[in-house]
Structure formats: C-alpha cells, structure tokens
N, C-alpha and C positions, 0 to 999 in steps of 0.2 A: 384140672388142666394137666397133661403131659410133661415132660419132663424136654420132650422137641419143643410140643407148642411153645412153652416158657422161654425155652432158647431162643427159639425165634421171633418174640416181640419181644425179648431182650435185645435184639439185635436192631428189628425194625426201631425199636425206641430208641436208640444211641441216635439214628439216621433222623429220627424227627427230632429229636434234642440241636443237633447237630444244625438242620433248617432253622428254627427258632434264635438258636447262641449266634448264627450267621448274621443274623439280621437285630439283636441287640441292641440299642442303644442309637438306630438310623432314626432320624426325624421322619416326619410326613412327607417330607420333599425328595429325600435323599432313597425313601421304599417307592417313590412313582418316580426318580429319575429314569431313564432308559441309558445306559451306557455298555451296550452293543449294538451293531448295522440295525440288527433285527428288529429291534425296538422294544423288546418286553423289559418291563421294569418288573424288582424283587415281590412287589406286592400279588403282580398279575401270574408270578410264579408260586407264589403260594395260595393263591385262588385255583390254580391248575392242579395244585397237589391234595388243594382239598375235595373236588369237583369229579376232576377225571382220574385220581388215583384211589385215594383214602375213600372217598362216598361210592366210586365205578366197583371197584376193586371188589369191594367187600360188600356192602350193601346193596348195591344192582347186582354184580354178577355173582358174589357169593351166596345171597341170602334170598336173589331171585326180586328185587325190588325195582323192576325196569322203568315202574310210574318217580321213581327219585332221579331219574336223569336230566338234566338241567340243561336246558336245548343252548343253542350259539355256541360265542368263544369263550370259554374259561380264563384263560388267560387276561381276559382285561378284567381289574377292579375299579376302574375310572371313576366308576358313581358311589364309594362304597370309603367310611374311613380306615385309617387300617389299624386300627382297634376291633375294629370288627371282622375282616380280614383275616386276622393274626386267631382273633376268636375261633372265627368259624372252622378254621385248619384245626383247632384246640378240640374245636365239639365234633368235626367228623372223624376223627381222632379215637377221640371216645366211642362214639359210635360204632367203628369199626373192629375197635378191640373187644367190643360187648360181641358184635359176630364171630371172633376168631376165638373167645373165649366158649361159644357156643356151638361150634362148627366141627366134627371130626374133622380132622388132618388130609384124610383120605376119600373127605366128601367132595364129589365134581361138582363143577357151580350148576346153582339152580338156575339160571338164564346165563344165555352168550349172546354178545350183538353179532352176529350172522355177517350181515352186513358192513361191518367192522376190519375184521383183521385177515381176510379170506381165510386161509387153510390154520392159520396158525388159532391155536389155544391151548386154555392150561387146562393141565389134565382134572388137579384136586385142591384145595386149598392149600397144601403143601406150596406148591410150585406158581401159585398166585401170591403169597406173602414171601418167596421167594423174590418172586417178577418186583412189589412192591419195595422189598429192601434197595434189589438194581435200579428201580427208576429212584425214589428218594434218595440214595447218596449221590446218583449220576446230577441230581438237582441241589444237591447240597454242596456238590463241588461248584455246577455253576454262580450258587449263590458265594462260596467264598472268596471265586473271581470278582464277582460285580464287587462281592464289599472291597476288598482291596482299589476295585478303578473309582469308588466313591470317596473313600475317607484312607486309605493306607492301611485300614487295621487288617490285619490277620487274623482269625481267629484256628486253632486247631484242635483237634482233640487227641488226646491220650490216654487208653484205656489200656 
C-alpha cells in the first residue's frame, strides 16, 4: 500500500471513528429518536453511511459490483436492531478498505450510476475516498448535533 493510500484511510478512519465515538453510549431509544423537522434518526444515518457511501462508494462503483445495491431508502433502520446497524456500518467498513487496499489510486471506477449524478463523477479512486472522507465528517458533525439535542454530551476529537 502507498504512502497516499495510508494517509488516506488514515484520514477516512479518524471520520468513521469519529461517527461511532458520536453515538457511544445512546440506548436503542435515544439512536431511533428523530430530533430534527426532517425526521431521520442517528441509526437511519448510519444505515445511509453504510449503504449509500461505504458499500456505493467503493464496492459498486469502485470494484464494479452494481448487483450489491440495495434498492429503497437507506436511511431508515426501523426493522433492524441497532447492534446490527452499528455492525453492519463495522463490516462495510471492512469491506471497503479490502477494496481501497486493492485498488490503484489512479484506477477510475469500474461502474457509474449514469443515471445518478448527471454530469458530475469521480475521476479515480483518489478523489472517491476523497468524496467519502467529505461526506462521513459532513455526517459526523451532523451526528454530533443530534447527540448534543439528545443527552447534552459533546463529544470531540483532537488529533
């Protein structure tokens, strides 16, 4: 592995540490409360992070796996505990550092959803595990708001 690559799931891993430490120590009740308009609760955001970023990301579009896309909303875990939840974000996780581990830097993904983003895409896996570090902390600050409007706690990090 690279001396970039490394950096950079050094980086993406602070961002998934970061989503997990957020949500630490919330019961079952307090990961499916909803406390914004919008209504998504902390669980149905890490179903999203597993689904449409960690699993889209890297194992559809990096590695060409479009049969792994998981039709509907992501965002809800309603039927699901969130032991498993919490998991599943654990194991696409892994999953997708086994591709980024396997992936030249400068490989462009093996599938695009077309249909998806119109004009816009990433060029090579560089600038896809890029794309994933800005969406995970953009989701890790959301989650450190909810935790604050659920329980007061703050959590931060200092590296």
């Amino acid at each position: 592995m690279s001396s970039e690559t490394g950096a950079l799931l050094a980086s993406l891993g602070d961002q998934r540490k970061h989503i997990l430490g957020a949500l630490d120590g919330l019961d079952e009740d307090a990961l499916r409360r909803p406390v914004l308009p919008s209504g998504w609760n902390c669980l149905g955001l890490v179903r999203h992070l597993s689904l449409d970023v960690e699993r889209l990301w890297f194992r559809v579009v990096t590695a060409g796996r479009p049969d792994l896309l998981v039709p509907g909303d992501a965002w809800h875990a309603d039927d699901q505990p969130a032991a498993a939840v919490l998991d599943g974000y654990r194991q696409e996780i892994a999953a997708a550092d086994a591709v980024i581990a396997a992936t030249p830097l400068d490989r462009a993904p093996a599938w695009w959803p077309d249909d998806a983003f119109g004009d816009w895409r990433l060029a090579d896996l560089r600038e896809t595990i890029l794309h994933v570090i800005t969406e995970t902390a953009t989701h890790a600050g959301h989650l450190d708001a909810a935790r604050e409007l659920l329980d007061g706690h703050r959590w931060l990090v200092l590296t």
